[in-house]
TIVO-2410 file (N, C-alpha, C; in nm, 3 decimals):
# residues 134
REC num residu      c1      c2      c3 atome chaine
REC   1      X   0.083  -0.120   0.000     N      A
REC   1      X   0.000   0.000   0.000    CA      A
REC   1      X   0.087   0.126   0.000     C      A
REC   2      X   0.161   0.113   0.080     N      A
REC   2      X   0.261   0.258   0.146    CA      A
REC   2      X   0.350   0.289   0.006     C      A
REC   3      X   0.396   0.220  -0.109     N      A
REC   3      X   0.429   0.175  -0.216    CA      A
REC   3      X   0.392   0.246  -0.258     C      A
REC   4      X   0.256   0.229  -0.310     N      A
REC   4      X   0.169   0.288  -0.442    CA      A
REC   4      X   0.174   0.469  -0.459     C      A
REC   5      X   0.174   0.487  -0.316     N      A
REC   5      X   0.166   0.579  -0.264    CA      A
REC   5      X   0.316   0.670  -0.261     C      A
REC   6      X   0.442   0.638  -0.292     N      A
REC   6      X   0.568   0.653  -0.283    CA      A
REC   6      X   0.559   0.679  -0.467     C      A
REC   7      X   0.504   0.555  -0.529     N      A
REC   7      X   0.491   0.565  -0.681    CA      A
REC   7      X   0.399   0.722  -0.725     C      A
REC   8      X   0.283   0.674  -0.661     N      A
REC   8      X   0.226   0.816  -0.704    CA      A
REC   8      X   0.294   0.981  -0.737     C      A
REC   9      X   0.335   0.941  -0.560     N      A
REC   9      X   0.417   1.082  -0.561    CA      A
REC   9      X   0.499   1.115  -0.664     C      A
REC  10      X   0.572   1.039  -0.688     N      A
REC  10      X   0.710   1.024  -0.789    CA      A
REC  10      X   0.648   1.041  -0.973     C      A
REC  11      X   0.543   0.955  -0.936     N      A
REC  11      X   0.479   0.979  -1.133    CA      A
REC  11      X   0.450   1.154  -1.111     C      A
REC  12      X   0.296   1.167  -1.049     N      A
REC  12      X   0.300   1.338  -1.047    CA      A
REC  12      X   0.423   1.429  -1.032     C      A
REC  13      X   0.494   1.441  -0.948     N      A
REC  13      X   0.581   1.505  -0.945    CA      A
REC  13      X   0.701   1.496  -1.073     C      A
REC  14      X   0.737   1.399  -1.124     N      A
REC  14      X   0.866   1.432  -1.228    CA      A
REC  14      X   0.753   1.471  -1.320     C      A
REC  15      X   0.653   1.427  -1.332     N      A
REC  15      X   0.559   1.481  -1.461    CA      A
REC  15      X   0.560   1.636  -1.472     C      A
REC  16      X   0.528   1.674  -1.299     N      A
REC  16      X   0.537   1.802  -1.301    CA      A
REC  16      X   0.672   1.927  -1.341     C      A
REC  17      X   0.763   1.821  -1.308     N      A
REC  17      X   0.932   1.886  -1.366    CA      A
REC  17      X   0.910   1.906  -1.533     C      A
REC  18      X   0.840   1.799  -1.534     N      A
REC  18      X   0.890   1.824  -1.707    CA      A
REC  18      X   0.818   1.909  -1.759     C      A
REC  19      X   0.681   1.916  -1.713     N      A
REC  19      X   0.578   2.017  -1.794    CA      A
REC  19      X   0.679   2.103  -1.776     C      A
REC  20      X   0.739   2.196  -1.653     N      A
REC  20      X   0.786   2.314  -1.628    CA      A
REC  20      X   0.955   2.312  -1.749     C      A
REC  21      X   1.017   2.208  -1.699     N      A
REC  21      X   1.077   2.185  -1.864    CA      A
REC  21      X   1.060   2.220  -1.992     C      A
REC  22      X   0.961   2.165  -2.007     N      A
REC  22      X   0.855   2.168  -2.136    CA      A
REC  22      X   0.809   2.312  -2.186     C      A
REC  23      X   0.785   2.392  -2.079     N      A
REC  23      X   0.728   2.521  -2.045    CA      A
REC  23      X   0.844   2.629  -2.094     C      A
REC  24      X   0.962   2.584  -2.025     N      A
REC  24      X   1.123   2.683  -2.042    CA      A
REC  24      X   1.126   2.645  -2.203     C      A
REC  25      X   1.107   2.530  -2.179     N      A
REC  25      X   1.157   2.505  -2.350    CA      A
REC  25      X   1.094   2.629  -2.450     C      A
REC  26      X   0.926   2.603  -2.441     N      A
REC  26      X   0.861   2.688  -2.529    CA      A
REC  26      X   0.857   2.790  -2.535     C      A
REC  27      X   0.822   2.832  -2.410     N      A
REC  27      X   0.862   2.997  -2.368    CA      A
REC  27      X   0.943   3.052  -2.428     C      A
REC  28      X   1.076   3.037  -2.448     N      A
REC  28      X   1.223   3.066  -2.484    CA      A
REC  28      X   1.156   3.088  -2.674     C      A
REC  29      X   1.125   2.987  -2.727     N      A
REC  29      X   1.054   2.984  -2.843    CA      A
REC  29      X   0.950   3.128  -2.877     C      A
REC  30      X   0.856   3.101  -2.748     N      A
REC  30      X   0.729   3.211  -2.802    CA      A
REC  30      X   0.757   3.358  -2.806     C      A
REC  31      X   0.897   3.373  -2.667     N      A
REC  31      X   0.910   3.518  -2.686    CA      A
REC  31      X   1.027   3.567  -2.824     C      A
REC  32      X   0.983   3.639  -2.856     N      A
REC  32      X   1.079   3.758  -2.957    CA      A
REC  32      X   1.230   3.761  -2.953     C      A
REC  33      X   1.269   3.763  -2.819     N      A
REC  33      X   1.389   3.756  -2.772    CA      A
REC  33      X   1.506   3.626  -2.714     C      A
REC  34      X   1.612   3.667  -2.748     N      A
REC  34      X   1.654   3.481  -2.691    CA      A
REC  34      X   1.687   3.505  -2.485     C      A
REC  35      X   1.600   3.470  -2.453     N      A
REC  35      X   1.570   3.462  -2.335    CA      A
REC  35      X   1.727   3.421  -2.268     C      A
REC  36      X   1.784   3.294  -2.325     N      A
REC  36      X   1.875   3.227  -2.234    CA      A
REC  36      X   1.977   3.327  -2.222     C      A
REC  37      X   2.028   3.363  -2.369     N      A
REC  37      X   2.162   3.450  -2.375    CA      A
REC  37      X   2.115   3.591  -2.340     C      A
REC  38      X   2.026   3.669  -2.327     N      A
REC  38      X   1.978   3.781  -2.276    CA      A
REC  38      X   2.021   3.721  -2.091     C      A
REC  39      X   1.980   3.648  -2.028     N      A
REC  39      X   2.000   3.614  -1.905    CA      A
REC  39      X   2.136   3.542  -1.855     C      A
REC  40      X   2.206   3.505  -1.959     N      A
REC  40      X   2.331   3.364  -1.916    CA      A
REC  40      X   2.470   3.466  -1.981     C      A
REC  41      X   2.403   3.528  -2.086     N      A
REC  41      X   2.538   3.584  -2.148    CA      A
REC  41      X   2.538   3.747  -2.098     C      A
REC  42      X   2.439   3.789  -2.144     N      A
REC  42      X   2.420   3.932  -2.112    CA      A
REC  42      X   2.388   4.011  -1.968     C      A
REC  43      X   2.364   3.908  -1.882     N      A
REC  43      X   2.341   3.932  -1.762    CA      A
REC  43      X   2.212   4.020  -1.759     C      A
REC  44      X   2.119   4.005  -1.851     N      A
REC  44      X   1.998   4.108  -1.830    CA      A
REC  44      X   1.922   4.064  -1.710     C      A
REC  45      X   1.915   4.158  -1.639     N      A
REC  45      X   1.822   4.132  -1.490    CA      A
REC  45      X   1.667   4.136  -1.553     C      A
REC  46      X   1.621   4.243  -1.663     N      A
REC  46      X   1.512   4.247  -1.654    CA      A
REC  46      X   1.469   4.072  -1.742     C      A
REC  47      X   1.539   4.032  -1.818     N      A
REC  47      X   1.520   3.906  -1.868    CA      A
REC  47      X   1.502   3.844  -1.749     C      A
REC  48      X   1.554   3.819  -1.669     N      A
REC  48      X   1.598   3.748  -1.593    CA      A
REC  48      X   1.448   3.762  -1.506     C      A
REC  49      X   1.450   3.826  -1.457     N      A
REC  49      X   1.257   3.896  -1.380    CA      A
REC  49      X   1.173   3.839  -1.430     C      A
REC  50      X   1.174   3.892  -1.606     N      A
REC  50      X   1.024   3.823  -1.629    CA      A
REC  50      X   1.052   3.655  -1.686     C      A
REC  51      X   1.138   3.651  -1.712     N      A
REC  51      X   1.158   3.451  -1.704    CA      A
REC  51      X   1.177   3.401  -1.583     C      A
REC  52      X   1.212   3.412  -1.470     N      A
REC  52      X   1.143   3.359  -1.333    CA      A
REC  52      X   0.984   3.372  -1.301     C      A
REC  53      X   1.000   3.501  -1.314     N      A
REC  53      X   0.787   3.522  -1.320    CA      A
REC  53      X   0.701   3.462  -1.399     C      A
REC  54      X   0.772   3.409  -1.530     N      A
REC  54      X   0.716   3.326  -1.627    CA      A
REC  54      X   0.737   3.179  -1.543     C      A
REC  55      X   0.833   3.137  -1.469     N      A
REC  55      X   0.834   3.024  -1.447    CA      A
REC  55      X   0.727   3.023  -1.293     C      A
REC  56      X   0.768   3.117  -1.197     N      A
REC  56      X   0.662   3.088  -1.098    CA      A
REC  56      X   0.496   3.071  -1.138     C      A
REC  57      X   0.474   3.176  -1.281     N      A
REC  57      X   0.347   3.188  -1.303    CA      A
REC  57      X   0.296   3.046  -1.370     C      A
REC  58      X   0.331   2.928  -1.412     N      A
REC  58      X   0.313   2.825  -1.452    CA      A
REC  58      X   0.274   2.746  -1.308     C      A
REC  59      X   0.407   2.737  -1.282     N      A
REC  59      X   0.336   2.639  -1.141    CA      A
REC  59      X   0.314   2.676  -1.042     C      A
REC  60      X   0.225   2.791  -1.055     N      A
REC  60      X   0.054   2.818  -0.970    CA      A
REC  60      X  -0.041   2.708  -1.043     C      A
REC  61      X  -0.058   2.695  -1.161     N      A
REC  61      X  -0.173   2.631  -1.186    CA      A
REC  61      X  -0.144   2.499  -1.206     C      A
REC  62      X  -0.025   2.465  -1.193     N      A
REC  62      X   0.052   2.379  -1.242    CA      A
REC  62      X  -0.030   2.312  -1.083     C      A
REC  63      X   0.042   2.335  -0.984     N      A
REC  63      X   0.037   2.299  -0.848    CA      A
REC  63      X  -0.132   2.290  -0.798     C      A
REC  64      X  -0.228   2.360  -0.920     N      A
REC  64      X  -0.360   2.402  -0.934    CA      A
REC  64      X  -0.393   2.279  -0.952     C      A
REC  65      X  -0.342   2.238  -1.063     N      A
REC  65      X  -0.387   2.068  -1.162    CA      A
REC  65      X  -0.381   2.006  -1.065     C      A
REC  66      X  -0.248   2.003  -1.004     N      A
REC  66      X  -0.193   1.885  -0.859    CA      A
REC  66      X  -0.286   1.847  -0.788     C      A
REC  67      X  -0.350   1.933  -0.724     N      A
REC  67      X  -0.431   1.946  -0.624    CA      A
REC  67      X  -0.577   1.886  -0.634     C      A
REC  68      X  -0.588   1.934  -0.791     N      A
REC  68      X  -0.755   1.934  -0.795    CA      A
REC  68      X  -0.780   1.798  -0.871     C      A
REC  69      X  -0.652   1.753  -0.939     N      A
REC  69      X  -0.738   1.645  -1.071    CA      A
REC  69      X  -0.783   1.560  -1.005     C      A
REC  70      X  -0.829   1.448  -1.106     N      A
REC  70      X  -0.898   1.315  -1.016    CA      A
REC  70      X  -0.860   1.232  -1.043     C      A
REC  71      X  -0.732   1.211  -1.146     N      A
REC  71      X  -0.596   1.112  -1.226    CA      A
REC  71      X  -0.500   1.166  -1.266     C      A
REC  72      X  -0.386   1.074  -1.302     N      A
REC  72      X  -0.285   1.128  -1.313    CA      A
REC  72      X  -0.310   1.165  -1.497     C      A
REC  73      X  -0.392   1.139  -1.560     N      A
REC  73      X  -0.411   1.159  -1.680    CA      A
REC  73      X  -0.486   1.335  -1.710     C      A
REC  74      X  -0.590   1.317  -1.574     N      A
REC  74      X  -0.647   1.444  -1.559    CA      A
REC  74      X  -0.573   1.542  -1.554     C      A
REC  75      X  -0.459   1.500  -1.458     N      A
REC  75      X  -0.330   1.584  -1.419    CA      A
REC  75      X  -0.302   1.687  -1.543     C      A
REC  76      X  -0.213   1.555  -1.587     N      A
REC  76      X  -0.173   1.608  -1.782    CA      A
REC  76      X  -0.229   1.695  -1.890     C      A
REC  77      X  -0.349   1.629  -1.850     N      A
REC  77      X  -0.415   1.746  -1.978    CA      A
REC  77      X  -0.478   1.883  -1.909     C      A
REC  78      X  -0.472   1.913  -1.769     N      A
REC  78      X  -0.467   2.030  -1.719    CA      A
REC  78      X  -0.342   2.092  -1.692     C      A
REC  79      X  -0.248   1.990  -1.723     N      A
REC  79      X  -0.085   2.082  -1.718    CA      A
REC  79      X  -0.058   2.131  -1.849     C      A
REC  80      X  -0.087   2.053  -1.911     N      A
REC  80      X  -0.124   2.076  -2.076    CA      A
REC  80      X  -0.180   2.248  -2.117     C      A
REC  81      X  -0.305   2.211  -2.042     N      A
REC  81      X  -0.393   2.322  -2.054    CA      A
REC  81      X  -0.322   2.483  -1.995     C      A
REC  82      X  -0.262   2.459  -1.916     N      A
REC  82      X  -0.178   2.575  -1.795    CA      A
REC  82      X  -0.070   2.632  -1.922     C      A
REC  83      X   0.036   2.531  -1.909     N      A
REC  83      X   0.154   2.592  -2.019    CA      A
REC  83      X   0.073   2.678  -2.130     C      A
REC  84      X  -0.043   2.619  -2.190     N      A
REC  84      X  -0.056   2.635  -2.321    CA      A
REC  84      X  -0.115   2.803  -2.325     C      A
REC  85      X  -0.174   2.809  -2.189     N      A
REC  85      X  -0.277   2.965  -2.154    CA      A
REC  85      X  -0.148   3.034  -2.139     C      A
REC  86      X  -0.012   3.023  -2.022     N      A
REC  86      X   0.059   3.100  -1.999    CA      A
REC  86      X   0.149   3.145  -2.111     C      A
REC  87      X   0.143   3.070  -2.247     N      A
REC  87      X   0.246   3.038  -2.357    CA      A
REC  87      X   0.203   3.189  -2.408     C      A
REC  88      X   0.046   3.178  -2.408     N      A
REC  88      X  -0.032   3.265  -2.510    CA      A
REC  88      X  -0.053   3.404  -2.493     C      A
REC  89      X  -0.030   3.404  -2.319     N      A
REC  89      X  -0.011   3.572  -2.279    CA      A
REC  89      X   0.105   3.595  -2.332     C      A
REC  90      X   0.249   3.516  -2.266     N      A
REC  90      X   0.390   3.579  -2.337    CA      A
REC  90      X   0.396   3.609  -2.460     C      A
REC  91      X   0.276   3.521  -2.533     N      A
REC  91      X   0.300   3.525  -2.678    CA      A
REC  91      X   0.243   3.710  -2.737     C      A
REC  92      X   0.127   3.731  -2.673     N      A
REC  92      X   0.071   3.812  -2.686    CA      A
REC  92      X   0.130   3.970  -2.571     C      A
REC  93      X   0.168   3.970  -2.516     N      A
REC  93      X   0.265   4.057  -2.458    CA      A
REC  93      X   0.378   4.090  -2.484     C      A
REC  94      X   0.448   3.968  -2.543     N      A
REC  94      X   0.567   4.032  -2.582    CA      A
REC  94      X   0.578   4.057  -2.734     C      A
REC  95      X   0.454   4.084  -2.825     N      A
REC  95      X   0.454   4.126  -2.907    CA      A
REC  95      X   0.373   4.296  -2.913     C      A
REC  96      X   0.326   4.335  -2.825     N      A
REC  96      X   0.306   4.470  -2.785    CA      A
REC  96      X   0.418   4.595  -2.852     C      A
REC  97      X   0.380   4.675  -2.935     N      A
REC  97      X   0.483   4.766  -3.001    CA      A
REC  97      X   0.462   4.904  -2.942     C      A
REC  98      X   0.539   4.983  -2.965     N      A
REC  98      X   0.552   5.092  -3.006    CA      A
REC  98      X   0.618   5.138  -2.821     C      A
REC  99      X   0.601   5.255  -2.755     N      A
REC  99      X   0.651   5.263  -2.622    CA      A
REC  99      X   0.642   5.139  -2.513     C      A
REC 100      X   0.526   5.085  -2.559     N      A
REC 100      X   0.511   4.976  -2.471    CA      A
REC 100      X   0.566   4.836  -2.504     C      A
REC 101      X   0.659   4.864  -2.583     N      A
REC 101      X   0.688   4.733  -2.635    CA      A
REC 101      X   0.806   4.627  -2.540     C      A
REC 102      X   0.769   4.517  -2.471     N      A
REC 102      X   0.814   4.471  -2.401    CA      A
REC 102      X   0.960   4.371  -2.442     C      A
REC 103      X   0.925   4.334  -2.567     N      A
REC 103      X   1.049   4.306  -2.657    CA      A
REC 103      X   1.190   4.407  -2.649     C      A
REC 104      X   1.141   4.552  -2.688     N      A
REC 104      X   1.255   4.650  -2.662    CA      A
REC 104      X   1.322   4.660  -2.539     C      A
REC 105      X   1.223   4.680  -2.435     N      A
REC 105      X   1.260   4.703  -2.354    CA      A
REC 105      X   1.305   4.605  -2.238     C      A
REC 106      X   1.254   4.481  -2.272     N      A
REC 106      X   1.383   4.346  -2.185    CA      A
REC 106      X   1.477   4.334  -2.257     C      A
REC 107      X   1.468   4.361  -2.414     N      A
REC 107      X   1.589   4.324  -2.461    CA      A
REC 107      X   1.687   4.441  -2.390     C      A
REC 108      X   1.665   4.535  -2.343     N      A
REC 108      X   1.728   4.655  -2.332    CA      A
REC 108      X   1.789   4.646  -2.192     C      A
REC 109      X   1.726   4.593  -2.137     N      A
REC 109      X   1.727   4.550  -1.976    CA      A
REC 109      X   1.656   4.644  -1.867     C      A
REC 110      X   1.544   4.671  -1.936     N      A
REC 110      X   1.489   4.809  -1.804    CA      A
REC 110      X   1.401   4.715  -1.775     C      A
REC 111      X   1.460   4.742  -1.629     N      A
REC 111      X   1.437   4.612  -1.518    CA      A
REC 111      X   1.315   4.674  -1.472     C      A
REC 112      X   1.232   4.795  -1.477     N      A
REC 112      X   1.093   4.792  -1.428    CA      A
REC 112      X   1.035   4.696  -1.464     C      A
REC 113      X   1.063   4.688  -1.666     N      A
REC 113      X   0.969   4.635  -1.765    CA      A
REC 113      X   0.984   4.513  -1.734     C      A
REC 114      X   1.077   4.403  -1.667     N      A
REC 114      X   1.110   4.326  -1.669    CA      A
REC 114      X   1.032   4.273  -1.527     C      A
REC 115      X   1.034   4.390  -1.419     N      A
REC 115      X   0.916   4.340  -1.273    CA      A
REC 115      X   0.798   4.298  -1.348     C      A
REC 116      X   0.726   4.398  -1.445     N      A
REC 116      X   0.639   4.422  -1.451    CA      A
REC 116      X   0.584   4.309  -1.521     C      A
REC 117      X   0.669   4.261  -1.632     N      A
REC 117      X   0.644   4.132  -1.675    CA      A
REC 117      X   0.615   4.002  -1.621     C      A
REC 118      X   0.714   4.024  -1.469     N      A
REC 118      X   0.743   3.912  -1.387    CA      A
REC 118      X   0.575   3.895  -1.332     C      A
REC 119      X   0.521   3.986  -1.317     N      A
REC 119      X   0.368   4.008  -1.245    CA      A
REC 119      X   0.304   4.006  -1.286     C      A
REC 120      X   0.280   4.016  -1.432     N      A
REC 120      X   0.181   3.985  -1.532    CA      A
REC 120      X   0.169   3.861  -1.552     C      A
REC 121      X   0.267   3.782  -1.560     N      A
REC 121      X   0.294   3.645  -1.568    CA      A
REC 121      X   0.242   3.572  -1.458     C      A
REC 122      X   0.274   3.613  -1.329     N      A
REC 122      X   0.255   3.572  -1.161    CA      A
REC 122      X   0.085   3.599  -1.162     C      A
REC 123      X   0.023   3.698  -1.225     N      A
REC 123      X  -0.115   3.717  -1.231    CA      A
REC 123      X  -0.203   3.622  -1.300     C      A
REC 124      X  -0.171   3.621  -1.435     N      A
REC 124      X  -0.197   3.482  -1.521    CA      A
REC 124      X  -0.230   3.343  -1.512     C      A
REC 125      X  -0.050   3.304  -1.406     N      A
REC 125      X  -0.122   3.205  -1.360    CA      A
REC 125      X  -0.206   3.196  -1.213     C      A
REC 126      X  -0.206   3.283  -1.125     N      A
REC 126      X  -0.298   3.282  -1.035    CA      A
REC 126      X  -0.458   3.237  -1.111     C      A
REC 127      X  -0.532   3.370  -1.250     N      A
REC 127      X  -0.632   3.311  -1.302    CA      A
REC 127      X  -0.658   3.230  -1.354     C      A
REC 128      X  -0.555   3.168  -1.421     N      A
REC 128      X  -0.542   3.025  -1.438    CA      A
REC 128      X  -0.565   2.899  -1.350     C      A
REC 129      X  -0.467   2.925  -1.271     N      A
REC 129      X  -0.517   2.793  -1.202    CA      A
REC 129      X  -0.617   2.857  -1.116     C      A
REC 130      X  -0.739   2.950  -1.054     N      A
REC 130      X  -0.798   2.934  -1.003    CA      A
REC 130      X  -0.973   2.907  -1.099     C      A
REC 131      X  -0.906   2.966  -1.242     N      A
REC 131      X  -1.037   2.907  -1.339    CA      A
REC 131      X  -1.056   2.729  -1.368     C      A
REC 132      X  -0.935   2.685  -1.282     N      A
REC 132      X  -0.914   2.505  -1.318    CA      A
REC 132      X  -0.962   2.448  -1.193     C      A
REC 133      X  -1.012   2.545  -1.093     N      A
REC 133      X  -1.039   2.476  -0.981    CA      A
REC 133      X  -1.186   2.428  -0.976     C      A
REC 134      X  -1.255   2.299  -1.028     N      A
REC 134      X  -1.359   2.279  -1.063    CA      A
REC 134      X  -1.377   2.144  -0.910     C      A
***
């Protein structure tokens, strides 16, 4: 019994690593900018802000699915569902032009733009996972 229960933990949880894996992966993809070398090479803080905020803002709902599904299959296709909502704000935010353009200005490193991102993201998934709480 005590087993199954050791298994469980272990299936949900690496499942849950990877979505967030899965998540860095795409992310890096959806935004405009190359996220890694803006943060690894360039030392941009504001990169750096809103790709942590991008990552906390996932597993809110992520930890949402955890909680609420009723299988580990349920799990999946509400982790599924999480990445795919949070993919679509970055997607749609960081294509924003002109003064407000969030592309310029992480690429640039103005680290407001880069809080501010971090919280938009942190907001997202709060409504996210609390629209999954069925």
């Amino acid at each position: 019994m005590e087993l199954d229960l050791y298994i469980g933990f272990i299936s949900f949880f690496f499942t849950a690593v990877a979505l967030v894996v899965v998540f860095l992966y795409l992310y890096a993809i959806v935004t405009p900018y190359d996220d890694y070398k803006l943060i690894f090479e360039d030392n941009n803080i504001a990169a750096a802000l809103g790709f942590g905020g991008a990552i906390i803002g996932v597993a809110i709902p992520l930890y949402s699915a955890l909680v609420h599904s009723i299988s580990y299959s349920d799990f999946v296709i509400w982790g599924g569902v999480a990445i795919f909502i949070q993919l679509i704000f970055a997607f749609i935010v960081t294509r924003l032009g002109g003064k407000y353009s969030f592309k310029t200005k992480i690429s640039q490193g103005v680290i407001p733009v880069g809080i501010l991102m971090a919280f938009l993201s942190i907001a997202i998934g709060l409504l996210n996972a609390g629209s999954m709480s069925y």
